[in-house]
Each structure stands twice: as C-alpha cells, then as structure tokens.
PALUM-54956 format. One line per field, with one value per residue (C-alpha): residue number from 1; z, y, x. Coordinates in nm, 3 decimals. Layout:
<sites>
i: [NUM|...]
w: [Z|...]
v: [Y|...]
u: [X|...]
</sites>
This chain:
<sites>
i: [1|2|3|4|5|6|7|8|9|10|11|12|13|14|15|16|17|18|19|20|21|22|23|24|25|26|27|28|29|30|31|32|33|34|35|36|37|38|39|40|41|42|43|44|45|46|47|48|49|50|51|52|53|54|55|56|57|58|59|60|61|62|63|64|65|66|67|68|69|70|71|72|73|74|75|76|77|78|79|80|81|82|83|84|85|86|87|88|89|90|91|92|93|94|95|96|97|98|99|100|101|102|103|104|105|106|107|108|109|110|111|112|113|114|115|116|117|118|119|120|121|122|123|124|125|126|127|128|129|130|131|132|133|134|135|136|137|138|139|140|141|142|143|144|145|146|147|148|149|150|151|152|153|154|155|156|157|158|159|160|161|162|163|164|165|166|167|168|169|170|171|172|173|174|175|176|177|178|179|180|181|182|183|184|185|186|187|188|189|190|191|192|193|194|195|196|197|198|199|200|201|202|203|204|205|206|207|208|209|210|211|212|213|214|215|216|217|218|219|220|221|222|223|224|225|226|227|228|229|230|231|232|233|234|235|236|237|238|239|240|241|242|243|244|245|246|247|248|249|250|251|252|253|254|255|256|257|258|259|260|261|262|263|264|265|266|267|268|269|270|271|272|273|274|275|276|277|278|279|280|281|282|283|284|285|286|287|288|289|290|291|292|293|294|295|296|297|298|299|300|301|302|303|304|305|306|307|308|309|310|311|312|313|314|315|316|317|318|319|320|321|322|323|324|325|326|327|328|329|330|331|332|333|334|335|336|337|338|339|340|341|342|343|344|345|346|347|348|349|350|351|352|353|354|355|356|357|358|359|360|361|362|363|364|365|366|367|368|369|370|371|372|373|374|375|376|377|378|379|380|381|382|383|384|385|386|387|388|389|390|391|392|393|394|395|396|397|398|399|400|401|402|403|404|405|406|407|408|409|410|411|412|413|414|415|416|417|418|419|420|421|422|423|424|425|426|427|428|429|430|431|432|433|434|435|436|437|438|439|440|441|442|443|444|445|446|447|448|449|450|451|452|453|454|455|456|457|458|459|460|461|462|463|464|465|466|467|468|469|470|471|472|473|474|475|476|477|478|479|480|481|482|483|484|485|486|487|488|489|490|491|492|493|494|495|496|497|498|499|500|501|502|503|504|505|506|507|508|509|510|511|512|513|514|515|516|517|518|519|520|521|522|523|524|525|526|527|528|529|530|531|532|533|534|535|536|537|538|539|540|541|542|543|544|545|546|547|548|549|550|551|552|553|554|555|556|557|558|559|560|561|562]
w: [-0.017|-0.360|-0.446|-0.640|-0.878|-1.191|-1.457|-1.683|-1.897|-2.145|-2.521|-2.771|-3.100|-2.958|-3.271|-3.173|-2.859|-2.728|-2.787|-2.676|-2.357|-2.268|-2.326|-2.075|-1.819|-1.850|-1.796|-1.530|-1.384|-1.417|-1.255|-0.920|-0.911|-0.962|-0.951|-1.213|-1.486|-1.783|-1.931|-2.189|-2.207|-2.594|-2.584|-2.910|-3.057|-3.494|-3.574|-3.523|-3.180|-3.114|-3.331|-3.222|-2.812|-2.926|-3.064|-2.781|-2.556|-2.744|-2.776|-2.366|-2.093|-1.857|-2.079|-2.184|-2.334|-2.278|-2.584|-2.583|-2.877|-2.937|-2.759|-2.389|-2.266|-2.050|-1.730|-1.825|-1.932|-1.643|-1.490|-1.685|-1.583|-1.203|-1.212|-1.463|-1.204|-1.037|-0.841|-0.478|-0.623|-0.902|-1.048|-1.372|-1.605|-1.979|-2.304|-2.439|-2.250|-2.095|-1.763|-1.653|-1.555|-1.356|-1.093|-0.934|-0.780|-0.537|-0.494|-0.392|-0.052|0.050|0.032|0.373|0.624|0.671|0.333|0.043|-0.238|-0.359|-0.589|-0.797|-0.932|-1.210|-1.137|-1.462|-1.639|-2.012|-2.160|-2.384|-2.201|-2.171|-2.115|-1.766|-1.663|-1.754|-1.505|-1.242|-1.227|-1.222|-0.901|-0.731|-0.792|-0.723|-0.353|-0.287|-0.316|-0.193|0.076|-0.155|-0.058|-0.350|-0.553|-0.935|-0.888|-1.239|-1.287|-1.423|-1.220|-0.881|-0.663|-0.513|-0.313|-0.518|-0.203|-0.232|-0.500|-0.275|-0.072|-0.345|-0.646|-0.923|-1.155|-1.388|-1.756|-1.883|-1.723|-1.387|-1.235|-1.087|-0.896|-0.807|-0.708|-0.457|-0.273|-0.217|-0.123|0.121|0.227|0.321|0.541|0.272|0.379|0.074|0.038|-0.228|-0.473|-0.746|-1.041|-1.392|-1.693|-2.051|-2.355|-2.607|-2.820|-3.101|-3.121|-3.011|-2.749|-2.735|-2.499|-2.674|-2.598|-2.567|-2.278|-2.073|-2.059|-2.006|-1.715|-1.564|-1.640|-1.462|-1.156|-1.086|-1.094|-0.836|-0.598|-0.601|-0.497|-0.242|-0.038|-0.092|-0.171|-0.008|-0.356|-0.215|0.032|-0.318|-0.564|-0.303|-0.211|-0.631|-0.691|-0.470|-0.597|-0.914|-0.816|-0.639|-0.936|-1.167|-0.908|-0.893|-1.245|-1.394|-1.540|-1.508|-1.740|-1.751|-1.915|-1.617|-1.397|-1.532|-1.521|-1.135|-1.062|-1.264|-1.083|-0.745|-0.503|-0.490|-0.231|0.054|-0.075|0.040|0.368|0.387|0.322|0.589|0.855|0.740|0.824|1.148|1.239|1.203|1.463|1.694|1.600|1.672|1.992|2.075|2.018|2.246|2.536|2.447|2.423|2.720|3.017|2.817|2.654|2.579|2.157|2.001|1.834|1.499|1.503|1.592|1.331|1.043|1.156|1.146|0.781|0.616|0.767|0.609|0.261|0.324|0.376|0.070|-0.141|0.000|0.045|0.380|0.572|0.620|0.683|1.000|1.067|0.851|1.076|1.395|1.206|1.130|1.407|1.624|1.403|1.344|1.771|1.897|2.019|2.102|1.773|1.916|2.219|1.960|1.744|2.059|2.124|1.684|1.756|2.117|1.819|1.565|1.882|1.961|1.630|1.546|1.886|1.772|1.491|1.678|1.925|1.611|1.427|1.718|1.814|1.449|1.422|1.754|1.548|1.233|1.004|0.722|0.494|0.688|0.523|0.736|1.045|0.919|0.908|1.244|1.433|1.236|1.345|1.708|1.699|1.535|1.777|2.109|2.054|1.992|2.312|2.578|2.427|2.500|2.794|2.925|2.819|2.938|3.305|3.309|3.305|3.494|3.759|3.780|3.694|3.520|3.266|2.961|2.697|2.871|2.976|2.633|2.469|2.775|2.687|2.362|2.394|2.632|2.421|2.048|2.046|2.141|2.398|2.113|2.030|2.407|2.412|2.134|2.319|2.640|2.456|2.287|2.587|2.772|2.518|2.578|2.962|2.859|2.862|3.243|3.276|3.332|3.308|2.974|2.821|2.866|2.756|2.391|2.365|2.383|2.139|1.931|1.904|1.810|1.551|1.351|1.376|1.226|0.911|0.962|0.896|0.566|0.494|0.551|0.337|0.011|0.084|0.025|-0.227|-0.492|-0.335|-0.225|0.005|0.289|0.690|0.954|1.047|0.682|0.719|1.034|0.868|0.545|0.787|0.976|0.675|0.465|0.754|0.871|0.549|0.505|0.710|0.346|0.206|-0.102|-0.250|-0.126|-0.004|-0.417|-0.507|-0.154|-0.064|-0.339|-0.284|0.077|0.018|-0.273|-0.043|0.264|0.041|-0.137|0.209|0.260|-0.070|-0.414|-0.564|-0.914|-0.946|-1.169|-0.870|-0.603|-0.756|-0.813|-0.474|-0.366|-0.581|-0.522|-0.154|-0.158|-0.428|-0.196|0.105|-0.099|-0.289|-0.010|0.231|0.005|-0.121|0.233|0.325|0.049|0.202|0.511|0.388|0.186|0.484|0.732|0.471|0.537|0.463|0.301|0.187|0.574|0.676|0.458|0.671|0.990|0.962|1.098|1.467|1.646|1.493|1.568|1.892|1.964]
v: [-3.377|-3.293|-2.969|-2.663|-2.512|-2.277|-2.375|-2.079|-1.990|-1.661|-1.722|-1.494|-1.661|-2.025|-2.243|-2.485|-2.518|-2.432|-2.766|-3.052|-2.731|-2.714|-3.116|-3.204|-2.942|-3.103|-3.452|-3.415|-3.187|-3.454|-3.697|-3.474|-3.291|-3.271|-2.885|-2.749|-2.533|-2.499|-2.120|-2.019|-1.606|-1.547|-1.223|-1.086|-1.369|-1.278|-1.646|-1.939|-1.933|-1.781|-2.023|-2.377|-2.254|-2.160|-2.511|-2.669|-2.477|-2.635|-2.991|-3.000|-2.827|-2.742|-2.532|-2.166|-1.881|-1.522|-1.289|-0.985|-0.798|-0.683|-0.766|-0.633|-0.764|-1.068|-0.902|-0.765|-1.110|-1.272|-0.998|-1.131|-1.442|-1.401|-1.189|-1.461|-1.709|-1.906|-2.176|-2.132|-2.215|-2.072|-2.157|-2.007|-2.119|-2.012|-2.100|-2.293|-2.620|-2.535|-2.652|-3.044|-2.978|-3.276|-3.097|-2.965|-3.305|-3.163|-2.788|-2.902|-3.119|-2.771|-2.582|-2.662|-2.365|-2.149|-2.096|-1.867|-1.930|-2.186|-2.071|-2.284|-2.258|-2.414|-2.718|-2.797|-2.420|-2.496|-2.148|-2.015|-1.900|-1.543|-1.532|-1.722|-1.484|-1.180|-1.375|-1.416|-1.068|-0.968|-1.175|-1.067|-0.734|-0.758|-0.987|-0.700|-0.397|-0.579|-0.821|-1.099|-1.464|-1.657|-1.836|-1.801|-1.500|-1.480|-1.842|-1.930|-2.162|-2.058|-2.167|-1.922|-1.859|-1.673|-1.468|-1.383|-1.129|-0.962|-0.802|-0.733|-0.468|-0.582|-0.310|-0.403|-0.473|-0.652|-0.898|-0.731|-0.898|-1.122|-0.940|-0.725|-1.016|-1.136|-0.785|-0.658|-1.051|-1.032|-0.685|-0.784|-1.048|-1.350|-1.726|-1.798|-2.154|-2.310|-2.590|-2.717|-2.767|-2.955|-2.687|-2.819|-2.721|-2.475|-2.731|-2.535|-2.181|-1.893|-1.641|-1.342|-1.177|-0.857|-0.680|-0.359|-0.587|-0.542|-0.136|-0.186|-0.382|-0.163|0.139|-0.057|-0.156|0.228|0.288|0.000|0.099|0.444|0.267|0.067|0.281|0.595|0.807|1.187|1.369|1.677|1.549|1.368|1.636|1.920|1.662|1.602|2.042|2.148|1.824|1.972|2.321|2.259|2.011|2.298|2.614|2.319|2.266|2.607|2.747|2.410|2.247|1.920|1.788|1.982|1.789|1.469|1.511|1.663|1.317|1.130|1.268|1.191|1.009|0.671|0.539|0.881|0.763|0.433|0.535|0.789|0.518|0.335|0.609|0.639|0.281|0.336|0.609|0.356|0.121|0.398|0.517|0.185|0.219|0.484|0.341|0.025|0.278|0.492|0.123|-0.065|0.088|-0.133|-0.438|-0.563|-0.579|-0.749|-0.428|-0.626|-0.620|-0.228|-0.167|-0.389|-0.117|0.194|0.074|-0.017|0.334|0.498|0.297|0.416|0.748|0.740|0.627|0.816|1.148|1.331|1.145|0.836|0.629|0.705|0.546|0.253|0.164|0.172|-0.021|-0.273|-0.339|-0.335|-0.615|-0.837|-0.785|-0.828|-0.481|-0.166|-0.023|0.364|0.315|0.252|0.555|0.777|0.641|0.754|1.127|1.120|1.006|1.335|1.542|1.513|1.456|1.788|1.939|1.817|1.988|2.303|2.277|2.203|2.539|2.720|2.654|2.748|3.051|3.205|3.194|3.263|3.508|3.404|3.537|3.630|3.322|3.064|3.256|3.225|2.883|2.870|3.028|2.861|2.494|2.674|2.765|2.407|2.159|2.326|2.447|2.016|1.995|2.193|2.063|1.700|1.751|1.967|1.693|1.374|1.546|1.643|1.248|1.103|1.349|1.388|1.758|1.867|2.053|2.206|2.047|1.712|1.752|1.872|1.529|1.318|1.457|1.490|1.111|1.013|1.251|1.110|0.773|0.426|0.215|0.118|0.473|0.581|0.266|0.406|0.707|0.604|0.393|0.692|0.880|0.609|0.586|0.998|0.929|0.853|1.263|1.225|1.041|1.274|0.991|0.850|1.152|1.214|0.927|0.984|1.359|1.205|0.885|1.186|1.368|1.045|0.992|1.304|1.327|0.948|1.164|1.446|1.251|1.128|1.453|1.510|1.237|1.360|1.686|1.506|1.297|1.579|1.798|2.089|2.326|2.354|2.455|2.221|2.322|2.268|1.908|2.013|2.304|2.125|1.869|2.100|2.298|1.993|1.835|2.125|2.202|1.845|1.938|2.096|1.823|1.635|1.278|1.129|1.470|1.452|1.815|1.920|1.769|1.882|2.266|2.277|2.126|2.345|2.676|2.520|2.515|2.816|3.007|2.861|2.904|3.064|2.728|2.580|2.522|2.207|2.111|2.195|2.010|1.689|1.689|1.708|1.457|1.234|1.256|1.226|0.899|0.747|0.808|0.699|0.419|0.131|0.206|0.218|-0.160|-0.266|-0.187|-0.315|-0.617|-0.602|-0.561|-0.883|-1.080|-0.923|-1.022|-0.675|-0.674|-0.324|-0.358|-0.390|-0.189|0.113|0.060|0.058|0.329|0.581|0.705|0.501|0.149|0.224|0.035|-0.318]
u: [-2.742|-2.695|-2.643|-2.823|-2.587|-2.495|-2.245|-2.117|-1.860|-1.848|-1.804|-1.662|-1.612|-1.549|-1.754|-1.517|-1.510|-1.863|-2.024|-1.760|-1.775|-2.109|-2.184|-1.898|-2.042|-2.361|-2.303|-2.103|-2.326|-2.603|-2.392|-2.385|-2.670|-3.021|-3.146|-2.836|-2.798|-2.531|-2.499|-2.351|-2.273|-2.220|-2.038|-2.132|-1.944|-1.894|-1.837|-2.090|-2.118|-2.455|-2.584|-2.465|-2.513|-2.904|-2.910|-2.779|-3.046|-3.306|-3.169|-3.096|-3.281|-3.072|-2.869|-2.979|-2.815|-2.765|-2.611|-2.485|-2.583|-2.185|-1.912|-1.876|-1.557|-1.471|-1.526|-1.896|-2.000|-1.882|-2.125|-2.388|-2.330|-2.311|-2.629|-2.793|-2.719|-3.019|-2.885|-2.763|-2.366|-2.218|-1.935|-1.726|-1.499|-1.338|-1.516|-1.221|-1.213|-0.842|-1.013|-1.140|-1.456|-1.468|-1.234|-1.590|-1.611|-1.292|-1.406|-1.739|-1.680|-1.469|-1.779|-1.871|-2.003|-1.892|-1.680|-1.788|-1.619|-1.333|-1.095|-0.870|-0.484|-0.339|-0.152|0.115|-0.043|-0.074|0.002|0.273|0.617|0.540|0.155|0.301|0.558|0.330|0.069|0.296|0.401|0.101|-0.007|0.285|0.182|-0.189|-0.061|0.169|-0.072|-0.366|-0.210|-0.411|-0.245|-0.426|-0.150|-0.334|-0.579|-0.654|-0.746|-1.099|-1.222|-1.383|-1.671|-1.886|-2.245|-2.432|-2.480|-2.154|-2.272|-2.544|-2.256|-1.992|-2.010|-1.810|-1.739|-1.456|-1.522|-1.227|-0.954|-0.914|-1.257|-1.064|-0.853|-1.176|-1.407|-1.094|-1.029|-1.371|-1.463|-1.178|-1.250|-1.580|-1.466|-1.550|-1.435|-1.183|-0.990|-0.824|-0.774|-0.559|-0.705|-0.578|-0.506|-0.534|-0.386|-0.597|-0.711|-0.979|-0.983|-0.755|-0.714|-0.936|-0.654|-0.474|-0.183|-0.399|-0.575|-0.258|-0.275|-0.685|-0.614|-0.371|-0.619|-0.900|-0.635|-0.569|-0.938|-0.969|-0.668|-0.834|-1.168|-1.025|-0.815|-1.062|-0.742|-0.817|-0.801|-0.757|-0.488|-0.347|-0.389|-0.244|0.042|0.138|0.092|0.359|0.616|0.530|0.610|0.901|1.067|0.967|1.142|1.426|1.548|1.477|1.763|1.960|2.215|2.132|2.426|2.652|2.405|2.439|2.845|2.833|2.640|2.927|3.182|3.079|3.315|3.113|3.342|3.194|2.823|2.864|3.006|2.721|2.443|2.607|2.582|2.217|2.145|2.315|2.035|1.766|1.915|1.935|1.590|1.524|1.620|1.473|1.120|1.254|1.292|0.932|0.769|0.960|0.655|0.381|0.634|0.978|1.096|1.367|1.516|1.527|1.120|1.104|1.403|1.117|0.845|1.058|1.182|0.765|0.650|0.921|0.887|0.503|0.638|0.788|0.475|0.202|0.082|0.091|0.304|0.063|0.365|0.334|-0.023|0.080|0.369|0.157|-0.135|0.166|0.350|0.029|-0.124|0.181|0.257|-0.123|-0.043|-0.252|-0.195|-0.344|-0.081|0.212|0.093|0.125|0.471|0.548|0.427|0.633|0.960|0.821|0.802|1.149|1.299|1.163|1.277|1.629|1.643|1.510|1.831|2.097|2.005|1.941|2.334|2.400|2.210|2.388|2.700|2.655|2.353|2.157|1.918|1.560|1.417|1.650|1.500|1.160|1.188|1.350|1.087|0.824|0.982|0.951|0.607|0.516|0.705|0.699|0.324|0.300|0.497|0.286|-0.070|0.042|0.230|-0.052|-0.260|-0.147|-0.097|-0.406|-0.516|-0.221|-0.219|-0.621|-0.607|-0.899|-0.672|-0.928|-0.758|-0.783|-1.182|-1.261|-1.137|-1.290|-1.623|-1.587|-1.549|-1.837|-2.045|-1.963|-1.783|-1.897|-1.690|-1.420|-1.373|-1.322|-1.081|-0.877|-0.822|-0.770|-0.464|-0.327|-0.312|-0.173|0.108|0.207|0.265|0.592|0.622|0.608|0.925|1.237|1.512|1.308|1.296|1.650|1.747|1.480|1.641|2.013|1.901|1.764|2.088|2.296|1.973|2.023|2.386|2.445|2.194|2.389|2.735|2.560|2.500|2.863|3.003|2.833|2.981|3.300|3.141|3.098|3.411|3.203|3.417|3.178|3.248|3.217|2.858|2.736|2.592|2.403|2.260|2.168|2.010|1.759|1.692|1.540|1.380|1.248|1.108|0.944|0.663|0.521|0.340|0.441|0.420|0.718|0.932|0.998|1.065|1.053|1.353|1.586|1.459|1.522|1.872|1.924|1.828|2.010|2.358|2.320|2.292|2.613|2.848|2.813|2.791|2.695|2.361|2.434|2.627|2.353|2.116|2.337|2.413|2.054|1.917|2.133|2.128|1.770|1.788|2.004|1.798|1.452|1.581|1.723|1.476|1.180|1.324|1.388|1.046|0.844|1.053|0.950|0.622|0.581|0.731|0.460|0.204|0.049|-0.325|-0.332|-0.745|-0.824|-0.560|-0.741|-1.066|-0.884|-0.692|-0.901|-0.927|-1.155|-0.980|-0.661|-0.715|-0.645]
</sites>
C-alpha cells in the first residue's frame, strides 16, 4: 500500500537551492506514492525565493507554498509546516539540499504500527569543524537533562504521523524544536526509532544559523526545562532567597584577597585525606541501606553505594532536598523495585542520621556552654527528629500490630476515601518499608552504622582543621558537624550559602578566629564535599540512563509505587 504523505522543508533566502530542492522531493515522491504533497515554507525569505517556489506551485501540482510575511524563525516555520500538513505522514527536512531525499525509501518500511515517528542521524555529517563539536555538546547535554537516547537530535530529517501533533504542543520558535518535539513526544509515551541517513555538503547558499542563535536556544531550553519538570516556583524562588541571604550575611565585611590567600595556604595533603574519609561514609551509608533493605531483598553494596551518590548529586542541584525522591525513583526503576518501599527505607536513613547528630551535641553540650543560639538549635533538632520518630513508630505499629492507633486509621481512610487502588498500593509499600522501626537488633545495628557514618564526616571535618592550621579542641569537628547539618534542614539550592554560615557560626562559637579564615575553611569544605560527588553522580546518572522527563511525572505520591 502506498502511502499518503507531506514533504516540507522551510526556506529563508535559499534562490539557489529551492528549485533543484523541491524538484528532487517531487519525483521521488512520485515514484512512491500516489496521494503526496511537496511544501515549501518561505520564511519571509528577502532574496528570490518567494518568487521561484510560487512558480514552481504553478508549474507542478503537488507543490504549494506557504509565506510568512517576515521572517519567523526556523522553529515557527517548521510550525507552519506541521500544522500545514495534509497527508497522514509528514516528514521535514532543510531548504538547502544537505539531505538525499531518497533516504525516505529506508525510513518508510520502519513506519510500521505501532511506531510514530522515525528520526534520522547523520551518517559522514558534512558541516564545518566547530558547527560539529558545538552539536555534539549540545546532544550530550539535551540526553543528559532529558534522559533523550537519540544519537543526532537536531538533525532535519524525521518521519512522523501527523497525529503525532494532535497530542504534542510545540512551542519553541527557533533551533530548539527539535529537542522539544523529542521530549514532549517521549513524555507522552511516543514509539521513536531510528535511521541513518546520508548528509551532503552545502552546495548553493549559506547558513541562516547565527551566533546570537546559540544564546536564543539556550534561552528557549530554560523556558522548556521549566515546562517540563513544572519547577515549584515558590519552593524555587524561597530555596534561591535564603542562598542569597546567607552568601550576602557570609561575605560581608570580608577581605577577599585574605580569603583567597587562607584558601592558598591550605595543607592540600589533610584535604585529600579528608575527601577520602568522606568517601568512606558513603560505603558505610551504603551499608546501612543494605541492612534497612535486606527484610524485602539482597544488594550488591556497589548498586546501593550508585543510588546514595545520584540522590546526593540531585541534592546538590535541586531545591528542597528532592534528591531524596530522585534516588528512590532511581534505584526503584533501574532494580524493578517498589520505589514507595525504598523511599520509606531513605526517611528511616534521615531519621536516624538526624537522631545522630541529636546524641553528638547532646554529649557536647553536657560539657561545655555556648551562646543561647547553639541551644536553640539543639532543642529545635529535638523537637524535629524525635517528633518524626514517635509519628512513624506510632504509625507503623499501629498496622503491624493491628492497633487501631489514630494516626494510622486517619491515613487508612484517608486512603479508601481519596485514592484509587494504585494510590492505596503506594502506601501500603511505604508503610511496609517503616516496619523496619519494629526490629530492635536492626535498629541497633542502623544507630551504630549511623555513628561510624557521621564520624568518617566528622574526621573530614577534622582534617581541614589541620588543613588551614586552625587551633581547635578535640570536640571541634563534631561540633562543626552537627551545627551545619543541623542547620541544613533550612532550605536552599544546593546547601549554597547555608552551608558556609552554619560552619562559619559553628567555628566562631569555638575560637576568636579570622573571618577571612572562617570563611576559607567553610567554602572549601563545602567545595570539596559538592564538587566529587556532584561529578560522581551525574556519572552514575548517565550510566543508569535516567529518564528525568518521566521521572518528573512520577514523582509524586501515588506513583511512587512499583
């Protein structure tokens, strides 16, 4: 059966390339099809153009035009021509004859059912040097924020159903339609497959691409990341105010160039001992999750140690601690895993981290006084974690002994009342996951894993003390420790700002210090921290091939099931 399809391509000033263009379209279209059409999109070309595509519309008829009556922008005309469409397929190429047109003949057999579009790459790409590393950064960018697998997203020549375009929005104006044809197509659930396709050499003409093009598209891909992942602006915007704050309460009344030399100084030799001792707490941590995860299944502590590392990269990138939901979204897709049950199992690991902390400065402050803000932060860590303590324990025994506690009976009905089957699922799960709570001998064992956790931190801690020579008692790292982590539970984007005032406040309570040499010390603690594990995880990430676009849509309560 041959098929029904649309040919178009988008002009702007191509006199000499929009003939030879639209005559090889339509002879091989004739060759292949019966119910075709060949249109050009003049997009307010300045040149000839208009002029020899309106002749060719009258001397063959299957080809028609559509100007613009200035010039739009490539991704607006490619618009035009997706909504001009009237065939069942549609496919698009460049005005400049850089592709065979005679590769159709492969895309179309792979248009079977069940597929939705077919996009080609460019086999042997015929483009200047840089124009193909500045398009191969950029899909390595676009696959790693989007998950995207396609090998040449931004190559102009794909296969749809004009269907396709019922469920999708396309919004861009300029270059980035692509990319933003690809992730809502895949976001929607879209069939895509791919073909190799022959690249030519510009033969007539020249590039309408501009460097200014480069800073539009980036402009248009920050618009789109926004769109896809809905960001919480309020969550965002709070998150960015009090960085901002706390950078600004941070380097008041700082010398930089005493800052830059405290940095300088540092004993690079402690820092790399301290990173160690860091990496050390994330095997442990990794442990730790082994023992909270070993009543549903047995992991190779290498995979948990890969989860631990993306949610803290995420950590370190978003707003509000998300990392957290990210790594149980993760591991629970790349393990076939209850991903609701794992995320139990991450706020069991907050739980007790936090509890930790609670016991380390609680053995501090019985020796030694600080200023009433230490103590407020004290008893607020108290009120936070052990409040979080009771409601879940109370919770949980209330389903695994069949107590019909309140808390308990308020989220079973809630339940019946509100969610469907899935969302009852999910819950069930996450409870499931907090039984753990139950087990004396487990919990000892996560309190003691705990301790070893924060005092590998704590020894890092301790080896930038040396690191920048600050005279310090024994206690200090400890202190430092519970002070910043404590004060992490104020949101920020990335603990940026957060981070260094907490240390800052934690070592002035301790020693009259410089504050050029405070805040060396605390930025560079935190870089250290931020900068490997971030890497690592981004890592991680690539190898997991983590779909972020349908990782935004299930991230939400009732599909954090399996």
């Amino acid at each position: 059966m041959k098929p029904s399809i649309t040919v178009f391509f988008p002009c702007y000033n191509e006199e000499e390339n929009v003939e030879k263009q639209t005559l090889d379209v339509d002879s091989v279209l004739g060759e292949i099809a019966d119910d075709y059409e060949v249109v050009i999109v003049n997009d307010g070309s300045t040149d000839r153009t208009a002029e020899i595509a309106d002749r060719l519309a009258a001397e063959h008829p299957h080809v028609r035009v559509i100007h613009h009556p200035h010039n739009l922008g490539y991704g607006t005309a490619l618009k035009t021509g997706f909504l001009g469409a009237r065939k069942d397929l549609v496919l698009y190429t460049d005005g400049d004859n850089q592709f065979d047109i005679h590769d159709i003949k492969k895309l179309l057999p792979l248009m079977r059912e069940g597929v939705d579009m077919v996009v080609g790459y460019r086999i042997n790409r015929q483009d200047k040097p840089l124009r193909k590393i500045v398009s191969r950064v950029y899909n390595r960018i676009i696959r790693l924020i989007f998950g995207l697998k396609a090998r040449d997203i931004d190559c102009a020549f794909k296969l749809f159903r004009r269907s396709v375009f019922d469920r999708i929005e396309i919004k861009s104006e300029r270059f980035l339609i692509d990319t933003e044809i690809l992730v809502k197509s895949k976001r929607a659930g879209l069939k895509i497959v791919e073909m190799g396709v022959t690249h030519l050499p510009r033969m007539g003409g020249k590039s309408s691409v501009a460097p200014g093009d480069v800073f539009r598209t980036l402009h248009e891909l920050s618009h789109l990341w926004v769109h896809i992942f809905a960001v919480n602006w309020k969550k965002l915007i709070l998150s960015s105010l009090v960085s901002t704050a706390f950078i600004v309460l941070i380097v008041r009344n700082i010398d930089f160039r005493s800052f830059a030399a405290e940095i300088g100084k540092a004993d690079k030799s402690y820092i790399w001992i301290g990173l160690a001792a860091y990496g050390a707490s994330f095997w442990f941590r990794s442990i730790r999750w082994r023992l909270l995860l070993i009543p549903e299944r047995k992991f190779r502590i290498g995979e948990l140690f890969s989860g631990i590392v993306i949610g803290w990269m995420a950590n370190n990138v978003l707003p509000v601690r998300m990392g957290e939901v990210v790594r149980a979204y993760d591991f629970g897709r790349v393990h076939k895993f209850s991903k609701s049950l794992c995320f139990s199992t991450i706020v069991v690991e907050r739980l007790f981290d936090g509890l930790t902390l609670i016991l380390f400065l609680a053995l501090i402050l019985m020796c030694v006084s600080f200023k009433p803000v230490i103590n407020q932060v004290f008893v607020l860590g108290i009120l936070i974690f052990f409040s979080l303590f009771v409601i879940l324990f109370y919770l949980v025994a209330g389903r695994a002994l069949g107590r019909d506690t309140g808390i308990y009976r308020f989220i079973d009905n809630f339940g019946q009342k509100y969610l469907k089957a899935e969302g009852q699922f999910v819950i069930s799960n996450f409870l499931k996951g907090l039984e753990v709570l139950l087990q004396e001998k487990v919990m000892l064992a996560v309190l003691g894993l705990s301790v070893v956790v924060w005092t590998m931190e704590a020894g890092m801690y301790a080896c930038f003390i040396q690191a920048f020579h600050l005279d310090l008692p024994a206690y200090a790292p400890f202190f430092i420790l519970c002070i910043v982590n404590l004060g992490l539970i104020v949101p920020s984007i990335g603990y940026v700002g957060t981070f260094e005032w907490f240390c800052k406040l934690a070592l002035l309570q301790l020693s009259a210090l410089d504050p050029a040499l405070v805040t060396g010390y605390a930025v560079a603690l935190h870089a250290t921290q931020y900068i490997p594990v971030t890497i690592l995880g981004i890592i991680f990430f690539i190898r997991h091939n983590f779909d972020v676009v349908r990782a935004r849509d299930e991230i939400k309560v009732t599909a954090l099931g399996d």
